[in-house]
Structures are given as structure tokens and as C-alpha cells.
N, C-alpha and C positions, 0 to 999 in steps of 0.2 A: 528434646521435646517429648511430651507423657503420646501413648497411643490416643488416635483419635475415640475409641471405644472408651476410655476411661476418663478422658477429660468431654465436657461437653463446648466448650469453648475454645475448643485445639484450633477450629479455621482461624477463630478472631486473634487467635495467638499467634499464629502462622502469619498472617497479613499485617500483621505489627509485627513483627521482626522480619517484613520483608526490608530489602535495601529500598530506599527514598529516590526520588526524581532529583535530578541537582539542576532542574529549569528556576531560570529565576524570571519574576517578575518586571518589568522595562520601568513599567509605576510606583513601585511599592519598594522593590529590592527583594522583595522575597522569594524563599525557596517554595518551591512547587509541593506538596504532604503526598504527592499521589505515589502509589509504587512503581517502583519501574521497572519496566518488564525485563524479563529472563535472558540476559546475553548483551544488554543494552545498558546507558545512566540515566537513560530519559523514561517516563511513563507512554502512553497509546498517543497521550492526545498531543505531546509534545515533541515527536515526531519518532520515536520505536515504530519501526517495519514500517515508516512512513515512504513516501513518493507515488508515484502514479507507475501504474505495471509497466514493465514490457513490454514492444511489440505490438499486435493489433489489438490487446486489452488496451491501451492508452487512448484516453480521449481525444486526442491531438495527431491519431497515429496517421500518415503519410503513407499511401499505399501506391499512390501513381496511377492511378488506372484513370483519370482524368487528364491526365500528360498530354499536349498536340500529337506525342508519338505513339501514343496509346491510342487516341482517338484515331490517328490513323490506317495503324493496324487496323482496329475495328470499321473501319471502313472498307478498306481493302479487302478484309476478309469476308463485307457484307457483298462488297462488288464477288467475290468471285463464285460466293453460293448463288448469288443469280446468273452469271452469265455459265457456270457449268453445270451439264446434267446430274 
């Protein structure tokens, strides 16, 4: 490929010889035209670096502190700051 300085069309050159998505469509049969991202066969939207985070980034994430034995504790421990000095 020529330096970007000397071609002015170097991105558009670039993104056309990236490698293609190989998503196909369920309706059509077709191949997906998007690029697909760096290290993957698929584009963004077809699931490259897709899923939901980790951990307490996850919408869904499950922490416990609503548990009966959570609530517990926190009672226990409400009970003992009042009855000690």
C-alpha cells in the first residue's frame, strides 16, 4: 500500500482491503459487507468483543447483599450499635 501522504485515498483503500464479516443473513442468505474487526470473523455489530462485562459491570450482576443472611447480619449488627456504648 502507497504512504498515506501521497495517496489521498489511502483510508478508502485501506477499508476495502479490510477482511469482510462472514455473518450471514437468516432472510436473504447473505453475507454481512461490514469489516470485521481486528483478531475476529465477525464485524461490531454481529457480535466482535460482544457480551455483557464482567462482574458488577453486568446488568444482571448478583451481589447478595439482599440474601435473609445478609439481612441478617445487618440487623445484628444494627442490634449491637444500639445496645453498646
Amino acid at each position: 500500500m502507497p504512504k498515506p501522504d501521497t495517496n489521498p485515498m489511502y483510508l478508502v483503500e485501506l477499508m476495502n482491503a479490510a477482511p469482510r464479516c462472514t455473518a450471514t443473513s437468516k432472510r436473504t442468505g447473505e453475507r454481512c459487507k461490514g469489516p470485521a474487526v481486528r483478531g475476529w470473523t465477525v464485524c461490531r455489530l454481529h457480535g466482535a468483543r460482544g457480551g455483557a462485562p464482567e462482574g458488577d459491570r453486568h446488568g444482571n450482576y448478583r451481589h447478595g447483599g439482599r440474601t435473609q443472611e445478609a439481612q441478617a447480619i445487618r440487623k445484628l449488627a444494627m442490634l449491637m450499635r444500639r445496645t453498646l456504648p
